[in-house]
Legacy VTK file of the C-alpha trace (Angstrom):
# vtk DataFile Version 3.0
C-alpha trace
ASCII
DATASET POLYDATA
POINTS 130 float
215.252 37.389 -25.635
218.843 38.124 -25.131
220.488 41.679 -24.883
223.926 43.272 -26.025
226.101 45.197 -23.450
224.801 48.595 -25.127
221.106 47.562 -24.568
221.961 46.402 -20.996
223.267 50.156 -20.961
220.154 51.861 -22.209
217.550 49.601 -19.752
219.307 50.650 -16.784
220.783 53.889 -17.744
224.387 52.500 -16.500
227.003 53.255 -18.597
228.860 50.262 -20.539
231.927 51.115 -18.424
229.946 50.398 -14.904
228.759 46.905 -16.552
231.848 46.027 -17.318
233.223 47.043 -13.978
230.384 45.277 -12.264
231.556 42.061 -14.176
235.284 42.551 -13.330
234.082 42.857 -9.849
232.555 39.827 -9.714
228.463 41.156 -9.658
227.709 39.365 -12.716
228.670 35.786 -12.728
225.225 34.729 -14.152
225.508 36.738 -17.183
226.557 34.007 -20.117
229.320 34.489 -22.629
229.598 33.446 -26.420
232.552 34.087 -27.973
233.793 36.264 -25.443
230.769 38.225 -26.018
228.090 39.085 -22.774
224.731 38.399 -23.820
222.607 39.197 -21.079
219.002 37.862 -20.389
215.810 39.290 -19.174
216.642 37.993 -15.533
220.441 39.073 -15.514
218.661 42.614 -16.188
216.382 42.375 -12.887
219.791 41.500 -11.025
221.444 44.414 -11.967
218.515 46.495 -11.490
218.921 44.792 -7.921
222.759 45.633 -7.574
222.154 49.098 -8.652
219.448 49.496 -5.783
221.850 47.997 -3.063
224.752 50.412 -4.244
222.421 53.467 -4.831
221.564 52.892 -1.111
224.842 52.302 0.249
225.986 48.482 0.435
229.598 48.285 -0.545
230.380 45.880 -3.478
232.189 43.682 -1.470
228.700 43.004 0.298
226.441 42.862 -2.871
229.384 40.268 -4.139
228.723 38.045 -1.195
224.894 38.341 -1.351
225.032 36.998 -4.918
227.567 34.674 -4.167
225.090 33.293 -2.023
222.685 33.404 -4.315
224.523 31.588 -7.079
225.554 29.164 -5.336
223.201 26.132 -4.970
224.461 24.394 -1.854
224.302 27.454 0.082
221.560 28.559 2.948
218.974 31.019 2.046
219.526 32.323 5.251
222.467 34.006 4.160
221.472 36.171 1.678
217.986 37.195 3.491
220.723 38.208 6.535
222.796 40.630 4.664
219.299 41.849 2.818
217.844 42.676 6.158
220.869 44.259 7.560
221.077 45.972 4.426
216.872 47.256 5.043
218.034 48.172 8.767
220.744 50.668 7.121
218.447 51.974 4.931
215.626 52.397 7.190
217.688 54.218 9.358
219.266 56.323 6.373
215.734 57.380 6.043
215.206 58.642 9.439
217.493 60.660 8.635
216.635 62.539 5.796
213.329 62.734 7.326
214.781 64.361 9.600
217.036 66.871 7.243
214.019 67.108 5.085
211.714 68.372 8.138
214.553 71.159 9.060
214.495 72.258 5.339
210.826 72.583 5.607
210.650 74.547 8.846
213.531 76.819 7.464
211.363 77.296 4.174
208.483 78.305 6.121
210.295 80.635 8.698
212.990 81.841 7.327
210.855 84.634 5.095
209.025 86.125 8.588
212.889 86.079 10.435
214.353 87.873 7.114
211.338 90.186 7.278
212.052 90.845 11.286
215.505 91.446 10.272
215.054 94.193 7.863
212.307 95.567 9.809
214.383 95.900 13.161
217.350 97.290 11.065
214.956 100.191 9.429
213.633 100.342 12.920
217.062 100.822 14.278
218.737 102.905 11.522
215.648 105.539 11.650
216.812 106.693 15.593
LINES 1 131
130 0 1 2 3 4 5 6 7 8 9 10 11 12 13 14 15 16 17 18 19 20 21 22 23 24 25 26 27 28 29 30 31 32 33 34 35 36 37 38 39 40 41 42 43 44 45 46 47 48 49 50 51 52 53 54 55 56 57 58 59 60 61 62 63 64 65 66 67 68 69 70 71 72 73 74 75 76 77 78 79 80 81 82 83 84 85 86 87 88 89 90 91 92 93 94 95 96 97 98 99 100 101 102 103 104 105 106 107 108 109 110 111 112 113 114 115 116 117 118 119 120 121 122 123 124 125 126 127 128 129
């Protein structure tokens, strides 16, 4: 089954103007053209599912470009593109370090911060009533 631009645009929830600007950037070389016309397959979805996973978790374009580079092109090493994926997982296993670690400072501030409010007030009433 093939797919229009604006049904590209409703799978993934990007808008037509990020597809196109993906193609112009040179993320979509696999997607096939009649008549000037993308028609986009099954497949070319699941890739830019895939690019919109590697941007959502940081890789610049000019690194998802090369990756798929890679990809498309036959004579090259596997190698390559597994590299810049597992670099890629390394950046984003350490991005989530990180928000565990924000996330587990929002949860001990949710859990303290109504007994330090209540200390507050209570040493202010304590303090205004000498």
């Amino acid at each position: 089954m093939s797919y229009t631009i604006s049904q590209v645009a409703q799978r993934t929830g990007l808008s037509i103007h990020a597809i196109r600007y993906y193609d112009k950037e040179g993320l979509l070389p696999f997607v096939d053209r009649h008549n000037g016309t993308r028609v986009f397959q099954e497949q070319d979805i699941d890739w830019i599912d895939l690019i919109c996973c590697l941007k959502k978790t940081g890789m610049p374009i000019k690194d998802i470009r090369t990756l798929i580079q890679h990809c498309m092109d036959h004579d090259a090493v596997l190698d390559k593109g597994l590299e810049i994926l597992a670099r890629h997982r390394e950046n984003v296993e350490e991005q989530l370090k990180e928000l565990q670690r924000s996330l587990d400072t929002i949860n001990y501030k949710i859990k303290h911060l109504p007994r330090m409010y209540k200390e507050k007030f209570s040493a202010e009433a304590v303090g205004s009533a000498n």
